[in-house]
KEKE-3310 file (N, C-alpha, C; in steps of 0.2 Angstrom, whole numbers, plus 5000, padded with zeros to 4 digits):
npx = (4793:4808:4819:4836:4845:4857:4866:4869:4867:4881:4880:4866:4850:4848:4844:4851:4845:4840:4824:4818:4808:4797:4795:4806:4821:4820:4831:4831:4833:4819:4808:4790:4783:4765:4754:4737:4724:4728:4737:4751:4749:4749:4759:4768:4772:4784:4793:4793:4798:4813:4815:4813:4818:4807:4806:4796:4777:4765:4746:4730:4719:4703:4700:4702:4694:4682:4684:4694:4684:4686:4681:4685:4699:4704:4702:4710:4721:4728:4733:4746:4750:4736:4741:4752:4766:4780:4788:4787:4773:4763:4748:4737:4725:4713:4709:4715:4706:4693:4693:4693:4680:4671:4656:4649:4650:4653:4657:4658:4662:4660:4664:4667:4654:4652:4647:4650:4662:4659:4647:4638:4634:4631:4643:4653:4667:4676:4687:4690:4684:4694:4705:4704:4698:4714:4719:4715:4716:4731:4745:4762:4765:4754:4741:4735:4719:4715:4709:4711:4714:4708:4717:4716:4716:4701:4709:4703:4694:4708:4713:4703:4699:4712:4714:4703:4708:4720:4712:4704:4718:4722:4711:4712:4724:4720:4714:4724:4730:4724:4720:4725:4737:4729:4738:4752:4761:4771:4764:4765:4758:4756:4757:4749:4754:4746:4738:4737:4741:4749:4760:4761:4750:4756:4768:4762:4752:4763:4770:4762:4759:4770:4772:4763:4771:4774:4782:4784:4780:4771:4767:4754:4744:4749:4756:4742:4741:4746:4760:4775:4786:4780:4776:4789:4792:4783:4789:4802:4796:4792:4798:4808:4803:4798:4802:4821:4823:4814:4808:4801:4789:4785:4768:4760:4769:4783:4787:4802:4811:4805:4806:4819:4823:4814:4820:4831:4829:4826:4816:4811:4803:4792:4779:4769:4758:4762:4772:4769:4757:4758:4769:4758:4753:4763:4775:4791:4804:4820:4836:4842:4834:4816:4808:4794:4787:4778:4780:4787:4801:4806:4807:4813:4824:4837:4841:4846:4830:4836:4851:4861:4856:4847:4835:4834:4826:4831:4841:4836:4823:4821:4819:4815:4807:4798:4790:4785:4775:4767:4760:4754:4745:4748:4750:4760:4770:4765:4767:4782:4786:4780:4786:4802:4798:4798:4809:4817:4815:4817:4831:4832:4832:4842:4853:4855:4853:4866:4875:4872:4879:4890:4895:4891:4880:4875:4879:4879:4865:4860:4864:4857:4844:4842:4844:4835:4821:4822:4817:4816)
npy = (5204:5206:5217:5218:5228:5226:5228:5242:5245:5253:5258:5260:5259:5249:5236:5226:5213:5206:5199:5193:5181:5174:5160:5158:5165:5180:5180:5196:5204:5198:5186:5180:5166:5164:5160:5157:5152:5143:5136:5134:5135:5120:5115:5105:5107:5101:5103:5115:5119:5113:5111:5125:5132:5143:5154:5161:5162:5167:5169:5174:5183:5185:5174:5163:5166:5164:5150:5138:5143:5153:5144:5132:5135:5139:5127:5119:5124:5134:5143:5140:5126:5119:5120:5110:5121:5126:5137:5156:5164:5178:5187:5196:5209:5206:5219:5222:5210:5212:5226:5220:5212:5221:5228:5219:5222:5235:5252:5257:5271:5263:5249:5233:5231:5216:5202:5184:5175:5164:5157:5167:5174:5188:5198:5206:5215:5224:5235:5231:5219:5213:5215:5205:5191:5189:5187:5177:5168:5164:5172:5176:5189:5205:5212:5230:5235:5240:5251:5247:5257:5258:5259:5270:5281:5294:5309:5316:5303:5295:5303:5305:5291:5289:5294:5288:5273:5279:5281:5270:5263:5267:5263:5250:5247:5250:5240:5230:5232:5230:5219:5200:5189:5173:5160:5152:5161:5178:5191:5203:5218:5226:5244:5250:5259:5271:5281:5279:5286:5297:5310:5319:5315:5300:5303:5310:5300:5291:5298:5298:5286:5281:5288:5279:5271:5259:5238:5235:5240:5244:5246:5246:5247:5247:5239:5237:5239:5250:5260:5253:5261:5273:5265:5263:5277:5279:5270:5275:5289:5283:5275:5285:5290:5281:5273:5269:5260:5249:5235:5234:5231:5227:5225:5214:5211:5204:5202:5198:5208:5219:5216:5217:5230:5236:5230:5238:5251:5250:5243:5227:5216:5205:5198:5191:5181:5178:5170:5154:5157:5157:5148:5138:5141:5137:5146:5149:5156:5161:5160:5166:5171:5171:5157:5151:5135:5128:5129:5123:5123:5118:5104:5092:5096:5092:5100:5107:5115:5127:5134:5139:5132:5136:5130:5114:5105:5107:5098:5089:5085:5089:5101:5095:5085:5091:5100:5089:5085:5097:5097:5083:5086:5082:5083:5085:5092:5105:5106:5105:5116:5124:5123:5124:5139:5147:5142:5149:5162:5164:5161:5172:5183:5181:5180:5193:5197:5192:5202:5212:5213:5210:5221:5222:5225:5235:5236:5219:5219:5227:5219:5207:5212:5214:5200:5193:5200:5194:5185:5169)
npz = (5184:5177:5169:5159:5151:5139:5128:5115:5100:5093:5079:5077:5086:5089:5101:5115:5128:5143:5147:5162:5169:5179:5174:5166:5157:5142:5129:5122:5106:5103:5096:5096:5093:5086:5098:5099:5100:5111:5104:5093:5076:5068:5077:5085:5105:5109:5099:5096:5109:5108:5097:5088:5097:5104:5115:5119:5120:5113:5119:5113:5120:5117:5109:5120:5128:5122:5120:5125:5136:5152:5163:5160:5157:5170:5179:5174:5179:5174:5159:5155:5162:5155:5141:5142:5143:5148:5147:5148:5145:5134:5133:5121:5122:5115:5109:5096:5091:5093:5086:5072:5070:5066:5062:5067:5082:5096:5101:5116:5129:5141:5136:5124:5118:5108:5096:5096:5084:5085:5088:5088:5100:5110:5121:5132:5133:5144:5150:5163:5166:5155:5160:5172:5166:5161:5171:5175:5165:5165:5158:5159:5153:5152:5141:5141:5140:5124:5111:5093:5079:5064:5045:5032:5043:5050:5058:5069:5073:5076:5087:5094:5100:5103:5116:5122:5125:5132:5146:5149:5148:5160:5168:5168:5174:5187:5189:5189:5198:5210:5210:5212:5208:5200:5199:5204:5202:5197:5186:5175:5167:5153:5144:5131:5116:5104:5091:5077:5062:5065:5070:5080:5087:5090:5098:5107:5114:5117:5127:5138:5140:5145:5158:5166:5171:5171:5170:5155:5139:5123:5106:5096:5084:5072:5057:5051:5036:5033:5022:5024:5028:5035:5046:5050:5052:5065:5073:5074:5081:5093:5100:5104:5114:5123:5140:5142:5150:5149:5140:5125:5113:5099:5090:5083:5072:5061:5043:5040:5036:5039:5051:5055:5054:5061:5074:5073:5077:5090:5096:5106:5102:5097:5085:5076:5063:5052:5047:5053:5045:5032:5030:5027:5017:5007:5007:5009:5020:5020:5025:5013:5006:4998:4996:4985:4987:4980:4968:4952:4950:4959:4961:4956:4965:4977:4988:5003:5013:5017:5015:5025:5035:5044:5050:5059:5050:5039:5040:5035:5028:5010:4995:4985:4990:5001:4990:4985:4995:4998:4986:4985:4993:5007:5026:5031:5024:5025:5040:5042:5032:5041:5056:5049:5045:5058:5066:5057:5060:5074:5071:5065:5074:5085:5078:5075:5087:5092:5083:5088:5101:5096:5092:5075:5070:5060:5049:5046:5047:5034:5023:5025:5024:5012:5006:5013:5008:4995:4981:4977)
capx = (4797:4814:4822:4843:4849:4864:4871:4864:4873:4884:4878:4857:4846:4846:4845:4852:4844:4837:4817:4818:4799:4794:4793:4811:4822:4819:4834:4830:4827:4816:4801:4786:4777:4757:4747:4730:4720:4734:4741:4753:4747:4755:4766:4768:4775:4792:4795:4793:4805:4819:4817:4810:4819:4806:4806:4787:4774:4757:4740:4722:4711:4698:4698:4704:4688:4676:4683:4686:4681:4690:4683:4690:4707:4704:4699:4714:4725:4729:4737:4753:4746:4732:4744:4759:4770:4781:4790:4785:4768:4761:4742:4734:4721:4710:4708:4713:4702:4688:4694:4693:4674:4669:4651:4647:4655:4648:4663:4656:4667:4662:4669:4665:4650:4652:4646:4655:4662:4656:4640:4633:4632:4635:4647:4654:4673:4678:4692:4690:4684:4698:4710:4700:4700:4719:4723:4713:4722:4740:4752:4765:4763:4746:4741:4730:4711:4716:4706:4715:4710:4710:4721:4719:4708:4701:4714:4699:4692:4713:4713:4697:4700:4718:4709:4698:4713:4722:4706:4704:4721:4722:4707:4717:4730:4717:4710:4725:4733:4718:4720:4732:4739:4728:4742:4759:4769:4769:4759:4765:4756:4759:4750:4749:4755:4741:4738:4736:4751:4750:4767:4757:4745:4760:4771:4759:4753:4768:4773:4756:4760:4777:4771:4761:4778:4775:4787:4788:4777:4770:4767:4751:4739:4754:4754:4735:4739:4749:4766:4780:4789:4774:4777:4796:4792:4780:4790:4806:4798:4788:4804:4814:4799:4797:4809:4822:4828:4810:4806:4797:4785:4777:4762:4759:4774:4780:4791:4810:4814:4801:4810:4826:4822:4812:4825:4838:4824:4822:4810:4815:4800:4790:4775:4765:4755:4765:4778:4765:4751:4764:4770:4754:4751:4769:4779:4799:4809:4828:4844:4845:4827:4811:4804:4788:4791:4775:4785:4790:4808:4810:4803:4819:4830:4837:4845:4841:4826:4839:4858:4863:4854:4842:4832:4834:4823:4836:4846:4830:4820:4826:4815:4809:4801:4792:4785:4777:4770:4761:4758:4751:4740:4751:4748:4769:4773:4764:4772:4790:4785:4778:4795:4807:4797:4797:4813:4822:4815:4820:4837:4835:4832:4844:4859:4853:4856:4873:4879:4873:4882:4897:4895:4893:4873:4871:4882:4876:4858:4860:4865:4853:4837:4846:4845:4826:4819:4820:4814:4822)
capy = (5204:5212:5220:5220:5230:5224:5232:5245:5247:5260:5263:5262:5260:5242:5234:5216:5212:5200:5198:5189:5181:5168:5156:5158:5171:5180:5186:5199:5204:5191:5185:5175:5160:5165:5151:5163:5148:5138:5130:5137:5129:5113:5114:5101:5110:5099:5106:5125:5123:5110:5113:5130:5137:5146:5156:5166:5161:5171:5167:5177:5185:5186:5166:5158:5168:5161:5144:5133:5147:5151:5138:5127:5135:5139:5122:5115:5129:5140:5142:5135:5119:5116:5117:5109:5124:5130:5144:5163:5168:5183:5187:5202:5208:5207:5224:5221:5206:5214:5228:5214:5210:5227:5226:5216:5225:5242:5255:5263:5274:5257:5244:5231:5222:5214:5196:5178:5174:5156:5156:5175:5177:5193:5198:5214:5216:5230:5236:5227:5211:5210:5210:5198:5186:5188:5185:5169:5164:5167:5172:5181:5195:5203:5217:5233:5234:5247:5251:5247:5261:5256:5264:5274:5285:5302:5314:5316:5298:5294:5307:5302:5283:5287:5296:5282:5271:5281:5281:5261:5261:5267:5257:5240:5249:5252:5234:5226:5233:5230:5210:5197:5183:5166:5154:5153:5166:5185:5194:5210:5222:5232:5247:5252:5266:5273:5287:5280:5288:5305:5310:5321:5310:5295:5308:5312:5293:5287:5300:5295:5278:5282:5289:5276:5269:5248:5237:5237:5246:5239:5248:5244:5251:5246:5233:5235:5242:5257:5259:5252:5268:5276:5259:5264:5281:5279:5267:5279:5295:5282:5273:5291:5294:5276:5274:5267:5254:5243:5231:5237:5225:5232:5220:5211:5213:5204:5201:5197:5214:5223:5215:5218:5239:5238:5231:5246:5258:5249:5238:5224:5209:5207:5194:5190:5175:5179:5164:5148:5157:5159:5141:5132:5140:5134:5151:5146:5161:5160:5166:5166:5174:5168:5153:5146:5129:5124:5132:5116:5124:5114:5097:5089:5101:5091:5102:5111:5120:5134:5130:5139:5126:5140:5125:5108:5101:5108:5094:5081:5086:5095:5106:5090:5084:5098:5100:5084:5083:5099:5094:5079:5089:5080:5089:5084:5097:5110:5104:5105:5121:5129:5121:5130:5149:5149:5142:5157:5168:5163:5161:5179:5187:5176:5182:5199:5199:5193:5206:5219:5212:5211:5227:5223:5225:5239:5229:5214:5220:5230:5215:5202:5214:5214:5193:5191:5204:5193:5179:5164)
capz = (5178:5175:5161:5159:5146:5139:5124:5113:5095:5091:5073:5077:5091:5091:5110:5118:5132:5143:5151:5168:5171:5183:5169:5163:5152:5137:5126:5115:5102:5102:5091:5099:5088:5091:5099:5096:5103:5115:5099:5086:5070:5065:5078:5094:5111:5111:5094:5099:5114:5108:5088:5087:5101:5107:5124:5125:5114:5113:5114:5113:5125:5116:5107:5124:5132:5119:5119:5129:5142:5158:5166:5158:5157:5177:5182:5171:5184:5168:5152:5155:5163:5150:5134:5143:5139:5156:5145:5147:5138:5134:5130:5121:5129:5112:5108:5089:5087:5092:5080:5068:5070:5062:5058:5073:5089:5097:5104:5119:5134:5145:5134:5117:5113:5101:5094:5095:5078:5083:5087:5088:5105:5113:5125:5133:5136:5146:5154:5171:5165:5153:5167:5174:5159:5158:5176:5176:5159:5169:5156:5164:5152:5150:5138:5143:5132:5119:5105:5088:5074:5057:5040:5035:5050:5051:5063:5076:5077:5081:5091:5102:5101:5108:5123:5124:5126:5140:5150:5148:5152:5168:5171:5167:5178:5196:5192:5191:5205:5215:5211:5214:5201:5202:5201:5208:5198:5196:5181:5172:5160:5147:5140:5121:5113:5100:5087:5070:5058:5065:5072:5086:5092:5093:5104:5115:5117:5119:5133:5142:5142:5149:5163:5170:5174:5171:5168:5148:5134:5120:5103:5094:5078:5066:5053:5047:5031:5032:5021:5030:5030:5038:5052:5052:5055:5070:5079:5078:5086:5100:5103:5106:5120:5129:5143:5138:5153:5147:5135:5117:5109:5093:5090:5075:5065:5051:5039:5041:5034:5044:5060:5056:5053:5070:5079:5074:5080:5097:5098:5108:5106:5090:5086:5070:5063:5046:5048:5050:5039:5025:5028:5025:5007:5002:5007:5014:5021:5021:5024:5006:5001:4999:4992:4982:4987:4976:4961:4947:4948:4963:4958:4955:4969:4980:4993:5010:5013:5019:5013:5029:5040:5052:5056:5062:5047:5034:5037:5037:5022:5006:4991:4981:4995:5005:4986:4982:5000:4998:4979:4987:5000:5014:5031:5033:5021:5031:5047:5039:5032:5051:5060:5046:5047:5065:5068:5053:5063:5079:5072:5063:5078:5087:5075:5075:5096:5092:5081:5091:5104:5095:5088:5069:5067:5056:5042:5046:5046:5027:5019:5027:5021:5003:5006:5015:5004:4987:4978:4975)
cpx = (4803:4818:4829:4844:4856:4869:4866:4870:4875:4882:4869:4857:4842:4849:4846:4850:4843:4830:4818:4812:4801:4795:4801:4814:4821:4825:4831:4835:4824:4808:4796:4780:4770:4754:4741:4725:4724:4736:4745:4753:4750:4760:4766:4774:4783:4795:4796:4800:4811:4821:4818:4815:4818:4805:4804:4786:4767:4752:4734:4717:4703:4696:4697:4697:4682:4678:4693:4682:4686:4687:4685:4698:4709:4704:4707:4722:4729:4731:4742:4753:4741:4735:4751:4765:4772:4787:4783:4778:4764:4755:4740:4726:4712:4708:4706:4707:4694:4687:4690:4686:4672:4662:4647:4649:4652:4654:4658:4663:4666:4667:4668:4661:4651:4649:4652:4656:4659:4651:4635:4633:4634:4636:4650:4663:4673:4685:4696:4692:4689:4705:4708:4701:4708:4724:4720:4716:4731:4742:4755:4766:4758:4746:4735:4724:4713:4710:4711:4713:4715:4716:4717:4712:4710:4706:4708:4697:4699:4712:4707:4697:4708:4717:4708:4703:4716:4717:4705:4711:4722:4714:4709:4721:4726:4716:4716:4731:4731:4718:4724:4731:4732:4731:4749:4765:4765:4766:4761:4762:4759:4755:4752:4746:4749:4742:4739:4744:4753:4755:4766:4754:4750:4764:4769:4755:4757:4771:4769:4758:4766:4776:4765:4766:4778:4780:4790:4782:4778:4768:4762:4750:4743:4752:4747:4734:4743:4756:4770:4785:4786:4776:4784:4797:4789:4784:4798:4801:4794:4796:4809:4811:4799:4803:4816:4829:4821:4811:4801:4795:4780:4774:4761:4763:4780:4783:4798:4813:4810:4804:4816:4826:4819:4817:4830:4834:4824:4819:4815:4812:4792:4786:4771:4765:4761:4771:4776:4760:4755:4766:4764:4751:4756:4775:4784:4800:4814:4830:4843:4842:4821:4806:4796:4789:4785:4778:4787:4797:4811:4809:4808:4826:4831:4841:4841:4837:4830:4848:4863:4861:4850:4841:4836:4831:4828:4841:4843:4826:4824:4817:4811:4805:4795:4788:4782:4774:4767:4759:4753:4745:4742:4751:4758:4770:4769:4767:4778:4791:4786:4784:4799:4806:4799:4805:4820:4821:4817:4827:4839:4837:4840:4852:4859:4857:4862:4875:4877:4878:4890:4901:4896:4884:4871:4873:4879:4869:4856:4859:4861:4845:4838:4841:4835:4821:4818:4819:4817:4818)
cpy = (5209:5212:5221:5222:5230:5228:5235:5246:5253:5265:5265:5260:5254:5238:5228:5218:5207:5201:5193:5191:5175:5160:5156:5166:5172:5183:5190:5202:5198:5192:5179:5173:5164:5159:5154:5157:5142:5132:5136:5131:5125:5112:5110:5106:5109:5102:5113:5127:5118:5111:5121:5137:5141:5150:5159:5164:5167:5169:5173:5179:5184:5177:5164:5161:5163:5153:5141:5138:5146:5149:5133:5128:5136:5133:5116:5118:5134:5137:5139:5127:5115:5116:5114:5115:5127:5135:5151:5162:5174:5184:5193:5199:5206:5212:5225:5215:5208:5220:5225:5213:5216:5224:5222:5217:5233:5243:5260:5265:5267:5250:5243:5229:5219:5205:5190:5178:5166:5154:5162:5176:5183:5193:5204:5213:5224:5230:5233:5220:5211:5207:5205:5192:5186:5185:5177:5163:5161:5168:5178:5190:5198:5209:5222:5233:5241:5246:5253:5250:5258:5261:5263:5278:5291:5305:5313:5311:5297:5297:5306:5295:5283:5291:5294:5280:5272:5280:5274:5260:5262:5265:5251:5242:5249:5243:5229:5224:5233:5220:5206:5191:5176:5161:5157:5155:5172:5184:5200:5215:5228:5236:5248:5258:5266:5279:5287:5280:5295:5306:5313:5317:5302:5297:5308:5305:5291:5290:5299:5289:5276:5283:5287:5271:5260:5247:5237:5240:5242:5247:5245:5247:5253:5240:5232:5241:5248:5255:5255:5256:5272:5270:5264:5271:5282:5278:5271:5285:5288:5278:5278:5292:5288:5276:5267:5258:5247:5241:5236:5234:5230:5224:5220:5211:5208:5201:5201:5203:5218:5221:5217:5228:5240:5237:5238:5250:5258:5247:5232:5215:5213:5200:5192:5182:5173:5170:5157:5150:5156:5150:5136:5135:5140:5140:5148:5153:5157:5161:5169:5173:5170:5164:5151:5140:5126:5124:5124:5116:5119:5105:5093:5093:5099:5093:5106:5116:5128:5132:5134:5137:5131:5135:5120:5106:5102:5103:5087:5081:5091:5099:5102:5088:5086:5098:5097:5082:5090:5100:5089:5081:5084:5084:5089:5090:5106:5111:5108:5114:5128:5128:5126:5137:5150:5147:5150:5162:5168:5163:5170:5183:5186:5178:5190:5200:5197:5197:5212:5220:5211:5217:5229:5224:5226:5235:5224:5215:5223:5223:5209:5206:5214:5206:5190:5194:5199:5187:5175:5159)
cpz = (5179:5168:5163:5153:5144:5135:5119:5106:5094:5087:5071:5085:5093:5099:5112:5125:5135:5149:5157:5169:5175:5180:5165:5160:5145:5135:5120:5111:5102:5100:5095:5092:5092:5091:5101:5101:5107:5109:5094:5082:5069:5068:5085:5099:5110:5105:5095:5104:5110:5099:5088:5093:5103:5115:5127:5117:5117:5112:5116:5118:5123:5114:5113:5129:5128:5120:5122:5135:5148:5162:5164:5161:5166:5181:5181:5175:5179:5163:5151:5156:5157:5144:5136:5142:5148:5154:5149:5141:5140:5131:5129:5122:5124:5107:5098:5087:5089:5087:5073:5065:5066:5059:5066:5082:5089:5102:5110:5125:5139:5143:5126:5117:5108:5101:5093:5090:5078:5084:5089:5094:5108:5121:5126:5136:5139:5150:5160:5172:5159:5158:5171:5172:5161:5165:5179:5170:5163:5162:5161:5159:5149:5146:5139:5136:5130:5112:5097:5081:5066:5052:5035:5039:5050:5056:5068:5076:5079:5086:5099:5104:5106:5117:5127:5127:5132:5146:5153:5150:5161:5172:5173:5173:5187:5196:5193:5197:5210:5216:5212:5208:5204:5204:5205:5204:5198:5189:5179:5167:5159:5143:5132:5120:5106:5095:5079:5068:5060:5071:5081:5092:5096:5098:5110:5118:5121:5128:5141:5144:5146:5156:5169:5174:5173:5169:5160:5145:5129:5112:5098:5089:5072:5063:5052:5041:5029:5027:5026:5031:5034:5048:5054:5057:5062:5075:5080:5082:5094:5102:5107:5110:5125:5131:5139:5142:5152:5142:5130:5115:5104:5088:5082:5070:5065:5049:5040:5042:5038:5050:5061:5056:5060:5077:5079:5075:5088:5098:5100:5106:5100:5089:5079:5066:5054:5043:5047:5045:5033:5022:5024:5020:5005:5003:5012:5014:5023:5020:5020:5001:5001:4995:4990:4985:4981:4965:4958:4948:4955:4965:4960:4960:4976:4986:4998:5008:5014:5017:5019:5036:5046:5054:5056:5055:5041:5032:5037:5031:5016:5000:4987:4987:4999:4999:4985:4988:4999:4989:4979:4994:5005:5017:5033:5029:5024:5036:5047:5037:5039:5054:5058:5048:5052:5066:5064:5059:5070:5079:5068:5070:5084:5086:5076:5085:5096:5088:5084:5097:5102:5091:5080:5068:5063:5050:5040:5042:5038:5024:5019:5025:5015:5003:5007:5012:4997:4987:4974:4969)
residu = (UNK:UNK:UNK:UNK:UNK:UNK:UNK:UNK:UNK:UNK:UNK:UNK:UNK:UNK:UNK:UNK:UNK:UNK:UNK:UNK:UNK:UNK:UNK:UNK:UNK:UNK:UNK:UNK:UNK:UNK:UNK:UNK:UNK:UNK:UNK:UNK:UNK:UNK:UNK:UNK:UNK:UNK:UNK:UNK:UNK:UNK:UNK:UNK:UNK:UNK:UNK:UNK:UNK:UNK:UNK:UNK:UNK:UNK:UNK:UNK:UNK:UNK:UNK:UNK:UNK:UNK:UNK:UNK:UNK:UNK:UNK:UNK:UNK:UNK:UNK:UNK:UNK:UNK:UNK:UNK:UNK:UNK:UNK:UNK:UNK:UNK:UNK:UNK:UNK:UNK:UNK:UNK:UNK:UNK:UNK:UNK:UNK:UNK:UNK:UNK:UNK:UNK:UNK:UNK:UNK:UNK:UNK:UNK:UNK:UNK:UNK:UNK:UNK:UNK:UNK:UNK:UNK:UNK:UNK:UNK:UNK:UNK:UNK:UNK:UNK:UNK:UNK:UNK:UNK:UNK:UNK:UNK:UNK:UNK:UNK:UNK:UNK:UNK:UNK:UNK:UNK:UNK:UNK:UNK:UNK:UNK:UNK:UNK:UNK:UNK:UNK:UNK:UNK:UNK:UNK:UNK:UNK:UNK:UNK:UNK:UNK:UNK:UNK:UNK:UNK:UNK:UNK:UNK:UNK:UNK:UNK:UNK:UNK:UNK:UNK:UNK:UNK:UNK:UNK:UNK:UNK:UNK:UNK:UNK:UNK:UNK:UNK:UNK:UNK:UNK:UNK:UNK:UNK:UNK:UNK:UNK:UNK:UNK:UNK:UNK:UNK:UNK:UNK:UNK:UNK:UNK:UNK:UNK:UNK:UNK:UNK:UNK:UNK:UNK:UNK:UNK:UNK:UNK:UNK:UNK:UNK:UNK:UNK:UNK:UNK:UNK:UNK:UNK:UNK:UNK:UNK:UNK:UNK:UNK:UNK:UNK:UNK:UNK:UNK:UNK:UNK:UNK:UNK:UNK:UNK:UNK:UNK:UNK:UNK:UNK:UNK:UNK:UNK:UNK:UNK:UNK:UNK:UNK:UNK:UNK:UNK:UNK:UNK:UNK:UNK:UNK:UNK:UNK:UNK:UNK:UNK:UNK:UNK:UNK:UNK:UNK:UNK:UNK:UNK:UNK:UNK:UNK:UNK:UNK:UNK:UNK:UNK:UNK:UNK:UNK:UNK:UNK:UNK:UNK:UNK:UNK:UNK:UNK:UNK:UNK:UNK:UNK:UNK:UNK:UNK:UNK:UNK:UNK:UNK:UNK:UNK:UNK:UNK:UNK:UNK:UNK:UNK:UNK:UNK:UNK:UNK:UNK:UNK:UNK:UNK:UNK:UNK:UNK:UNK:UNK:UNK:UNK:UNK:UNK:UNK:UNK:UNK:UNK:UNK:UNK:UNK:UNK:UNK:UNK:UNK:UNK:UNK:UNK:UNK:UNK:UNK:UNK:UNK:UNK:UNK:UNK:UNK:UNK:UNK:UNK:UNK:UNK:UNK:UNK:UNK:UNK:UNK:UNK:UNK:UNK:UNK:UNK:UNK:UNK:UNK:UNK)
# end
């Protein structure tokens, strides 16, 4: 994998670049649809790259182990192969979803046990065999096993969990420097920074993670609850510490306005389910603001789902319609919904990389969180 950094803006610490994988390029800033179980919900393949214009999706270590299993996805000659998709994809390593399990999961210095959510059985992730699992998955970018602490958390469990974390990193790092790719393309990993909300703990993560030297660095244990100013703050001082000719990917996050405030920090590659969960209980995002669509007020409204056409469907479907198919629990009106969010965001980020690129972002970017931020 390589990283080109293209242009950095004047008035913040937003970054154009571009990712070269095996698999194609990524410009960023760039947002990835999640395909968590080698699907993004409601959405077919050809739609993702020719509607959606996406160009790296994500899916799960942890689902894509319990099911179908890597034999399966080994036999089918990986991830790429068995969902049709011959973009860039990038796989965590599980870490938060075993988080997730609470109550049924055991944290020791070797790894996780924990129990299937599907049929109770236990299983033990570690270090080793997660790089295992991800190199028999192939994405071309894989994520170190970190452990992902709750909000809000004691100062000494952060403090020992991000310990934990380094240790298990440079485990991921001997194993996966000791193995070779299964199929026929490179593999890159990426560790994750840690340390809760404490300004200390994020610092000295971040400078550890630094100093393992891979090619990009990932920002994790945001987005579970904390303020968003608390987010904001984190990911300025670990941005001022990660080098600064990698990729930045802070995991999980979010909302239009949350993406546009990480981009002016530095973040470069940004991921969350929030786009189709949203869709399919009736939420639209656009340019404009963000719509109900189940709302009565659009009963009778018959214009673009966006009135500055982000998607493709915008000039196919309008506001009475998308309503009375999920009025009518039609799965079309979730579809339409899923298409629209992912393509906005793909077209926010998308805009976003051209005003940094023609050095108007900050502008831009004030008045576009004014816009994503309300309710329409």
């Amino acid at each position: 994998m390589k990283f080109n950094l293209e242009k950095v803006d004047s008035g913040s610490q937003a970054r154009a670049g571009t990712i070269t994988t095996d698999h194609g390029e990524i410009n960023t800033p760039i947002f990835m649809p999640v395909g968590t179980a080698a699907s993004v919900k409601t959405v077919h393949q050809r739609e993702l790259e020719e509607d959606i214009k996406a160009q790296i999706i994500l899916g799960n270590t942890y689902h894509l182990y319990l099911r179908p299993s890597m034999d399966i996805i080994t036999q089918a000659g990986g991830l790429h192969k068995f969902m049709h998709w011959d973009k860039p994809i990038l796989t965590d390593s599980g870490g938060f979803q075993v988080y997730s399990l609470n109550g049924t999961r055991k944290i020791k210095e070797e790894g996780v046990r924990f129990q299937s959510h599907i049929d109770g059985s236990y299983h033990m992730f570690t270090p080793e065999n997660v790089m295992d699992t991800q190199r028999k998955i192939g994405a071309d970018i894989i994520m170190a096993f970190d452990e992902c602490t709750p909000y809000p958390c004691d100062y000494n469990y952060a403090k020992n969990s991000m310990h934990m974390t380094h240790r298990w990193l440079k485990r991921c790092c001997d194993r996966f420097d000791s193995t070779s790719p299964f199929y026929n393309h490179s593999q890159t990993l990426f560790p994750i920074v840690q340390g809760s909300t404490y300004k200390d703990l994020r610092v000295a993560s971040a400078e550890t993670i630094a100093s393992f030297e891979r090619e990009g660095n990932a920002i994790g244990g945001l987005s579970v609850g904390e303020p968003a100013e608390e987010m904001y703050a984190m990911c300025e001082l670990v941005c001022n510490v990660l080098p600064k000719d990698k990729p930045r990917y802070l995991m999980g996050v979010g909302t239009p306005a949350n993406i546009l405030e990480n981009i002016a920090l530095g973040v470069d590659m940004f991921d969350c389910v929030m786009p189709t969960r949203n869709a399919r209980n009736g939420m639209l995002f656009t340019s404009e603001g963000i719509i109900n669509i189940k709302n009565k007020k659009w009963e009778n409204d018959f214009s673009p789902l966006d009135p500055n056409g982000t998607s493709y469907v915008d000039s196919y479907y309008n506001k009475a319609y998308v309503k009375h198919l999920f009025q009518s629990k039609e799965i079309l009106g979730m579809q339409i919904a899923s298409i629209h969010n992912l393509a906005f965001y793909l077209w926010l980020v998308g805009e976003a990389r051209k005003q940094i690129i023609e050095g108007t972002f900050s502008s831009w970017k004030n008045k576009m969180i004014k816009k994503v931020t309300s309710r329409l």
